[in-house]
C-alpha positions as CSV (number, residue, x, y, z in Angstrom):
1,X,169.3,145.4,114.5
2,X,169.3,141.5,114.4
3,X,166.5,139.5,113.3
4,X,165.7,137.9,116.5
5,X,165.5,141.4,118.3
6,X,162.8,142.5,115.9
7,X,161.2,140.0,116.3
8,X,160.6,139.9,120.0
9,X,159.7,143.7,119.3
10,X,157.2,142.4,116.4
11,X,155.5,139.3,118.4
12,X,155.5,141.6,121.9
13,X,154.1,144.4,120.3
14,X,151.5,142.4,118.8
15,X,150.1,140.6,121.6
16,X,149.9,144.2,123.4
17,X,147.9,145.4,120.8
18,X,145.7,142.4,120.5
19,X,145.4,142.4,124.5
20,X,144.3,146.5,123.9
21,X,142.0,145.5,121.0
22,X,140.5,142.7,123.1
23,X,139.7,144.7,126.6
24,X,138.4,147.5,124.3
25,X,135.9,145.3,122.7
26,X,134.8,143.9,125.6
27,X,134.4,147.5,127.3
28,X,132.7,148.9,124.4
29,X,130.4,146.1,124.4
30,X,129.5,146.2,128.1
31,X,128.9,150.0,127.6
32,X,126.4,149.3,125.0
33,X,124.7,146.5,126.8
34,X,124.1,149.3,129.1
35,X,123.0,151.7,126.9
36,X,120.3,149.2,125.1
37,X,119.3,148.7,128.8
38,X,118.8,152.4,129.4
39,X,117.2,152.8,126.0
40,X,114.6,150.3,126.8
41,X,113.7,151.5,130.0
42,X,113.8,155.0,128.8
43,X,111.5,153.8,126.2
44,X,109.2,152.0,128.7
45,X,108.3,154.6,130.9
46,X,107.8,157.5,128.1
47,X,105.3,154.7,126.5
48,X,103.9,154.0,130.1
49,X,103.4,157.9,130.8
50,X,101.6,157.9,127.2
51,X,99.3,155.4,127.9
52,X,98.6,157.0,132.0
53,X,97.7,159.9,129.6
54,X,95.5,158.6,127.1
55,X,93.3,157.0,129.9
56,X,93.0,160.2,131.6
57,X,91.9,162.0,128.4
58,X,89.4,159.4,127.5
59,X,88.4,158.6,131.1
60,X,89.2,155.1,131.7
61,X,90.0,153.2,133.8
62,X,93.8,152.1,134.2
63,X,95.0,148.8,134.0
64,X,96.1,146.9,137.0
65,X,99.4,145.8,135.5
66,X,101.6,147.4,133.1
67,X,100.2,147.9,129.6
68,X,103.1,148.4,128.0
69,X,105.2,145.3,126.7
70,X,108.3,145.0,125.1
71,X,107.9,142.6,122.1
72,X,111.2,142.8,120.8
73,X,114.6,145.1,121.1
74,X,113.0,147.7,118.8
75,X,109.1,146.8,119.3
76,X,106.5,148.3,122.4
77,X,103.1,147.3,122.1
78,X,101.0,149.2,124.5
79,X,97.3,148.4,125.4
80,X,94.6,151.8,125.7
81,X,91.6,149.7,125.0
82,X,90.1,152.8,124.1
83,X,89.8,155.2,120.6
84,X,92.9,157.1,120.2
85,X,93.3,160.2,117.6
86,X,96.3,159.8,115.8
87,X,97.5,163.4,116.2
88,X,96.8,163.0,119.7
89,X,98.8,159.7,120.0
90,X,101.8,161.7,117.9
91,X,102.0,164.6,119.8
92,X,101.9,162.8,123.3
93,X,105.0,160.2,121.8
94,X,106.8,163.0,120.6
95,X,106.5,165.4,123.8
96,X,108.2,161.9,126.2
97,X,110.5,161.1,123.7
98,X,112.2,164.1,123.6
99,X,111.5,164.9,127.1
100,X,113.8,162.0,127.8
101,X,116.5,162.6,125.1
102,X,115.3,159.7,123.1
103,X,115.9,161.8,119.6
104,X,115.1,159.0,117.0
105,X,113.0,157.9,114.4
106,X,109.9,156.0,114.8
107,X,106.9,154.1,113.3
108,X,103.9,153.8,115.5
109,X,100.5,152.0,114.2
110,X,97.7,151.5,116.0
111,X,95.6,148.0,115.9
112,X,92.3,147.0,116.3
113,X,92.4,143.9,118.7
114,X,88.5,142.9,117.1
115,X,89.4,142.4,113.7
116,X,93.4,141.8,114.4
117,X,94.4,144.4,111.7
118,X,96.3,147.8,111.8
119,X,93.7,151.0,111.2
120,X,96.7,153.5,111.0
121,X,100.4,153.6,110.9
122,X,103.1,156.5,110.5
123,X,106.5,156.9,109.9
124,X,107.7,159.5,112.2
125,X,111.3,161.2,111.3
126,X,111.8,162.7,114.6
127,X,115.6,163.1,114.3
128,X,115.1,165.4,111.5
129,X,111.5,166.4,111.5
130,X,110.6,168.0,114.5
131,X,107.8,169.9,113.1
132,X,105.3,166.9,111.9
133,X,102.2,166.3,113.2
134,X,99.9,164.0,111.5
135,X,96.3,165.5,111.0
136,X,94.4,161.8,110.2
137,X,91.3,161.0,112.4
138,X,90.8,157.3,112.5
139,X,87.3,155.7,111.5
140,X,84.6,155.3,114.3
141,X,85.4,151.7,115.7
142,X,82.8,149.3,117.0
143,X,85.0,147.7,119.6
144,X,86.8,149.1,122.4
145,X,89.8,146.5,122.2
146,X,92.5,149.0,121.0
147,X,96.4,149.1,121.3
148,X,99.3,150.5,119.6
149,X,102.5,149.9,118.6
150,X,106.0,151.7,118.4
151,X,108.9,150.7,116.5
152,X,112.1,152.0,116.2
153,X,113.8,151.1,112.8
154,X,117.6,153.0,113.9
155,X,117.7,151.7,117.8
156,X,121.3,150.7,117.1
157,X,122.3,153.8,115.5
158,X,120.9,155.9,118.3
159,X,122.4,154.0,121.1
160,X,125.7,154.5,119.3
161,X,125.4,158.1,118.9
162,X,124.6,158.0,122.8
163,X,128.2,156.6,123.5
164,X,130.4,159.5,122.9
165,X,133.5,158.4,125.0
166,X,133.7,154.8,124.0
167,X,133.1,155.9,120.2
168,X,135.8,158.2,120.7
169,X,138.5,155.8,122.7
170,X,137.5,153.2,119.6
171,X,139.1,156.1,117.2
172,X,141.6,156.4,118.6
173,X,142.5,152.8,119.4
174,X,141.8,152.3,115.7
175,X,144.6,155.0,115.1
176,X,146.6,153.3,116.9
177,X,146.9,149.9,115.8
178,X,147.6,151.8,111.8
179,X,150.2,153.7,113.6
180,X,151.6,150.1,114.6
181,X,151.4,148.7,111.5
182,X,152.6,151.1,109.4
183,X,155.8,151.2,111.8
184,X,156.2,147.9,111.6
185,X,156.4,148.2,108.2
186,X,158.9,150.7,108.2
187,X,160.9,148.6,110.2
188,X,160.9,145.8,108.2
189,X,161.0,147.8,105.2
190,X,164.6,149.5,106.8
191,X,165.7,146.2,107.4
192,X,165.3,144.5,103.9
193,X,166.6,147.7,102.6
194,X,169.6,147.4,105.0
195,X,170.0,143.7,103.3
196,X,170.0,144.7,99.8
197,X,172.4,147.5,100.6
198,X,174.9,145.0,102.4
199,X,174.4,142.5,99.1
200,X,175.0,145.9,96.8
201,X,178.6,146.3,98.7
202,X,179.4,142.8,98.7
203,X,178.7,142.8,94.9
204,X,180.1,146.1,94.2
205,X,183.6,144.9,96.1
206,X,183.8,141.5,94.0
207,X,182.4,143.9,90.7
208,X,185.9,146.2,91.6
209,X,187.9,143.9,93.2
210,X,188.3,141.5,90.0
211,X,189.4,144.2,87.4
212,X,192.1,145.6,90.0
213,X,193.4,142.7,90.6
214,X,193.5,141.7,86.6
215,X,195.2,145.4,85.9
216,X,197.5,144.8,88.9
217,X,198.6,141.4,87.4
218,X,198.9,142.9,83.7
219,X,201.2,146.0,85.0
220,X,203.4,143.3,86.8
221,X,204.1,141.7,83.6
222,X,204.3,144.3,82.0
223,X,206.9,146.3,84.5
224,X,209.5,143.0,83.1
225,X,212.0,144.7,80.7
226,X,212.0,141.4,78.4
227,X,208.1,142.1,77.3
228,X,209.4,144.1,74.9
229,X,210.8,141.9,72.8
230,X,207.2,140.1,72.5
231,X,205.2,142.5,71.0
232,X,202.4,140.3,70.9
233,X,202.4,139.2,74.6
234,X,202.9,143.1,75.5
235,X,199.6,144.3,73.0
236,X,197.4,141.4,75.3
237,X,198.2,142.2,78.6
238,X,197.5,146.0,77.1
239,X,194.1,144.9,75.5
240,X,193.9,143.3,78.9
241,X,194.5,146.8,81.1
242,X,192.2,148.7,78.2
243,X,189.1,146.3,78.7
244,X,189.1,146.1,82.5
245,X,189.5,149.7,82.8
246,X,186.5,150.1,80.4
247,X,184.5,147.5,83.2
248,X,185.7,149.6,86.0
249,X,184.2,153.0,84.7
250,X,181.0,151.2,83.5
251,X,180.7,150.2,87.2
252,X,181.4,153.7,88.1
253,X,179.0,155.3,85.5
254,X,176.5,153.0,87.0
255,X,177.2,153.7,90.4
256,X,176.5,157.7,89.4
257,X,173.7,157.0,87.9
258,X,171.7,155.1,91.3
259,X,173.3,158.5,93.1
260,X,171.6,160.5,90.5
261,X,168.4,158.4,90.7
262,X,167.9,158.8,94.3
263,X,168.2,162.6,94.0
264,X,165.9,162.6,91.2
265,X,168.1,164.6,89.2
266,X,168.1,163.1,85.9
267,X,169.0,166.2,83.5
268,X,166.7,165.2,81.0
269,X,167.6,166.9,77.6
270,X,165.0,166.5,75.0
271,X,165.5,166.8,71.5
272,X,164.5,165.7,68.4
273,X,166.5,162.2,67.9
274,X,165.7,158.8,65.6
275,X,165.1,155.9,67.7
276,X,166.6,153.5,65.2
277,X,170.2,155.2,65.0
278,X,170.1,155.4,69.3
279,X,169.3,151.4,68.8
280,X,172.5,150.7,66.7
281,X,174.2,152.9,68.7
282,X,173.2,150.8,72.1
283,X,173.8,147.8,70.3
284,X,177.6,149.2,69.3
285,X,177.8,149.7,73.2
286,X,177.1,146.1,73.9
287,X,179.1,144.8,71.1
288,X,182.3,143.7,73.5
289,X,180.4,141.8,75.8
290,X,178.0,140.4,73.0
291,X,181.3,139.2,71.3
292,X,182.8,137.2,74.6
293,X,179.8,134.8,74.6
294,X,179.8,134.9,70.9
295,X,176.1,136.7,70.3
296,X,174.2,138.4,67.9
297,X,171.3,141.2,67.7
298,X,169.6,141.1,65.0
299,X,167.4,144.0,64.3
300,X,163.1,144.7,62.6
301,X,163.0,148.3,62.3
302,X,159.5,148.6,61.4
303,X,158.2,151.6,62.7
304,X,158.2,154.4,60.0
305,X,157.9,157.5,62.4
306,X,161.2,157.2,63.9
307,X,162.0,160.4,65.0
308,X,161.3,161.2,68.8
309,X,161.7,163.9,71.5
310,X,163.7,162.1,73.9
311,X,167.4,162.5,75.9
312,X,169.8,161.0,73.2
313,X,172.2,159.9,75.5
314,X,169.8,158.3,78.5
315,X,167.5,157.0,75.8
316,X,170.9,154.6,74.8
317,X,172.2,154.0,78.2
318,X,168.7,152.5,79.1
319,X,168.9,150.6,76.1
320,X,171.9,149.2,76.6
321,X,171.5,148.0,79.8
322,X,168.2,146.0,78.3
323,X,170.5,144.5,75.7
324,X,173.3,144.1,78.6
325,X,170.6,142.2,81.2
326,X,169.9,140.0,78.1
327,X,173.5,138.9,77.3
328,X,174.2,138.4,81.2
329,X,171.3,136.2,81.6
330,X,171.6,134.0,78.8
331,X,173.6,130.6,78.9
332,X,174.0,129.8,75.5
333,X,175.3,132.0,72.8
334,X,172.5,135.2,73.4
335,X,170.7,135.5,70.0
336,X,168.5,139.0,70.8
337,X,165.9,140.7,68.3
338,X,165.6,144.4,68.9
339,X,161.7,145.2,66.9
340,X,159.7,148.9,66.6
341,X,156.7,149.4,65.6
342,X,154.4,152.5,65.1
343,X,152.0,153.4,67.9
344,X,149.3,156.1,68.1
345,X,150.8,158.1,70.5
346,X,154.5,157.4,69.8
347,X,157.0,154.2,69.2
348,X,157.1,151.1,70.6
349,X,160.4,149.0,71.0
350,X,160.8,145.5,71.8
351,X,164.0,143.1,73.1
352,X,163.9,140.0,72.8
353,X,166.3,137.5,74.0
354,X,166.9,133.6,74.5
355,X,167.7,134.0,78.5
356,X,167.0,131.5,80.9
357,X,163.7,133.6,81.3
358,X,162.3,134.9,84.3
359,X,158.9,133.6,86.6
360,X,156.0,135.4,87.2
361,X,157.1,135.5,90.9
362,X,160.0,137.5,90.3
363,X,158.7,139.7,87.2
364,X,157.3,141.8,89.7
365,X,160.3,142.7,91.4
366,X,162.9,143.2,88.5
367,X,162.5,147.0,88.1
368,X,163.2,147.3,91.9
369,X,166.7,148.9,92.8
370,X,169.2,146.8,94.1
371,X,166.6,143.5,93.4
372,X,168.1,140.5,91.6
373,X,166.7,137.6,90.2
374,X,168.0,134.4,92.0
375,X,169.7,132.4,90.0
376,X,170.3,129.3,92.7
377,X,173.9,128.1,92.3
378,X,175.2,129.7,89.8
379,X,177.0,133.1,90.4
380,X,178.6,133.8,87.4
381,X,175.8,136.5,86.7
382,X,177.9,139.9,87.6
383,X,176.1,143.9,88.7
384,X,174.1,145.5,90.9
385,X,170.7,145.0,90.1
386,X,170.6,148.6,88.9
387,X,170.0,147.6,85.4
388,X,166.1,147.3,85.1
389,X,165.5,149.9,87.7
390,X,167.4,152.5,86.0
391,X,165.7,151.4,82.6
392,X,162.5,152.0,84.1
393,X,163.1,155.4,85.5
394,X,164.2,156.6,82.1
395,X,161.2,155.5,80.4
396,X,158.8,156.9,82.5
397,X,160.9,160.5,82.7
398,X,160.1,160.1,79.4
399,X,156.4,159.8,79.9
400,X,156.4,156.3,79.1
401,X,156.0,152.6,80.0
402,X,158.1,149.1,80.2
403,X,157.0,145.8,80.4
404,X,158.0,142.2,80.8
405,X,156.7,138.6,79.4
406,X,158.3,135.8,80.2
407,X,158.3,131.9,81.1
408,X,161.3,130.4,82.8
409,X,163.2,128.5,80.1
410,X,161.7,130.3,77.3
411,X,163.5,134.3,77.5
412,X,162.0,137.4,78.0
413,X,160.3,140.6,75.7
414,X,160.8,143.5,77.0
415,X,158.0,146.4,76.1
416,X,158.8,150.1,76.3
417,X,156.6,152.8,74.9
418,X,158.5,156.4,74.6
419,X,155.7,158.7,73.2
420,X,156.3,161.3,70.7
């Protein structure tokens, strides 16, 4: 799929989802505009009916206007200017409230408009208390000014509840949009992976085309019956045909390993092998390639419990490609320091090399497959950016751990704990 079709599909997709997301809220909060409405007037008439009540009870008089005002979006303060018994002020709030659906918590109080100060209050839990009834009288009052006051501390929470449909379209909208995002990055995930796959055949066609070509030249020389007579020339161009056809099956062997990495079948074989001997025998590995750009490994073997359960010969192949990565990647003459060191739990190894280093940037990509670091204009860096990936696989089939410092400029340590 080309990059400007995705992303038409990205940026037209997104505006559809942001258009959705956008009508949604606006819907959801018209809907509970209309719901506080309904709430309050809900509210109004059950304290209304209360107060018709109270002044029947205590025979007085009722107000011309309405005696119940609305203070705030959770606050009613209605006026009885008569004595009202607590239990009997409870009971009668309850029986309206739940005659109209209004299942919610509640604090009433009720105030003495003489001496401006509440002589009783209550917290009523009527959402999950149905049974409560305060038994309080309140004191004999002088004064006839009375009124009291009902609050409702979850409002929000109860007009919420009261939306059913529009909670549920929310949910679902909400599923949506991760269903979008999460296919969007599968998409874009597809299509970096289709790019790294394209750069792995490029590099795997140069990595096989330049040996071929080098054996095809060598036999060609070699087919000319006068080569005889210069045994010298002849034992080159054979050293020639020997070292390119050990490049081509390392390529190969490298190859089988990614296919045997993405079926997860790694044949681990543990058994009891020392960790120093599979060093020098990774290091032997690397020796050709350490020789061509005239290198060296030195060694600090300083861990006295060498011996490990580990697969001998994955163990060294993962090695070896720390030791190769750290040739490759060095400009001048690579001057690497393999250390070990006792741990707790197991051994620890370190590589060190002189490379051109690597930035903090990139440090968390290395042990990605097929992932390179960029090395700008110079391409003289050869493979398949299996290296580090494979390395990290083994190590952690191994129940272990790798690590990387570095600084551009400055090399790399490499940190691997293999428990024992």
């Amino acid at each position: 799929m080309k990059n400007s079709t995705i992303r038409r599909i990205v940026i037209l997709a997104t505006l559809s989802i942001v258009g959705i997301t956008g009508t949604q809220i606006y819907w959801v909060k018209r809907a509970f505009d209309l719901k506080e409405a309904e709430f309050e007037r809900t509210v109004t008439t059950a304290l209304y009916n209360v107060a018709q009540q109270i002044f029947e009870i205590n025979q007085t008089p009722s107000p011309a206007v309405n005696p119940v005002k609305q203070l705030s979006t959770n606050y009613f303060v209605v006026m009885v200017n008569s004595e009202v018994k607590p239990g009997l002020l409870e009971f009668l709030l309850r029986t309206e409230f739940e005659k109209r659906n209004v299942i919610a918590d509640f604090e009433y109080g009720v105030f003495d408009c003489t001496s401006e100060c509440m002589v009783y209050g209550d917290y009523v839990p009527l959402k999950t208390a149905k049974d409560k009834v305060t038994s309080k009288q309140l004191p004999d009052w002088a004064s006839k000014g009375y009124h009291f006051g009902v609050q409702f501390p979850n409002r929000e929470a109860h007009i919420i509840n009261q939306m059913g449909i529009w909670s549920f379209s929310s949910i679902v909208l909400l599923l949506v949009i991760v269903f979008f995002g999460y296919t969007l990055f599968v998409i874009l995930k597809q299509k970096k992976l289709s790019e790294i796959q394209k750069d792995f055949i490029n590099n795997m066609t140069h990595e096989f085309k330049t040996p071929i070509s080098t054996i095809a030249v060598s036999a060609e020389v070699l087919k000319d019956p006068k080569i005889v007579n210069q045994p010298e020339r002849l034992y080159n161009y054979a050293a020639i045909i020997e070292k390119e056809n050990t490049r081509l099956k390392q390529q190969v062997e490298r190859v089988l390993q990614m296919a045997r990495l993405d079926k997860e079948d790694l044949g681990i074989k543990r058994e009891p092998v020392n960790i120093h001997h599979v060093i020098d025998e990774a290091i032997r590995n690397s020796s050709v390639a350490l020789h061509e750009k005239s290198g060296r490994v030195d060694t600090e073997f300083n861990a006295v419990s060498q011996e490990l359960m580990a697969d001998k010969l994955h163990l060294t192949n993962a090695l070896a490609n720390l030791l190769d990565n750290a040739i490759k990647y060095s400009h001048l003459s690579p001057c690497i320091v393999v250390k070990t060191f006792d741990h707790d739990k197991g051994t620890v190894i370190e590589v060190h090399d002189n490379g051109i280093g690597i930035s903090a940037e990139n440090q968390k990509r290395v042990f990605q497959k097929f992932y390179r670091v960029p090395t700008g204009n110079v391409h003289d860096v050869k493979g398949f950016g299996l290296g580090l990936s494979y390395v990290k696989t083994i190590i952690e089939a191994h129940r272990g751990n790798i690590s990387l410092r570095s600084e551009p400029g400055k090399g790399s340590i490499f940190t691997a704990f293999i428990p024992a």
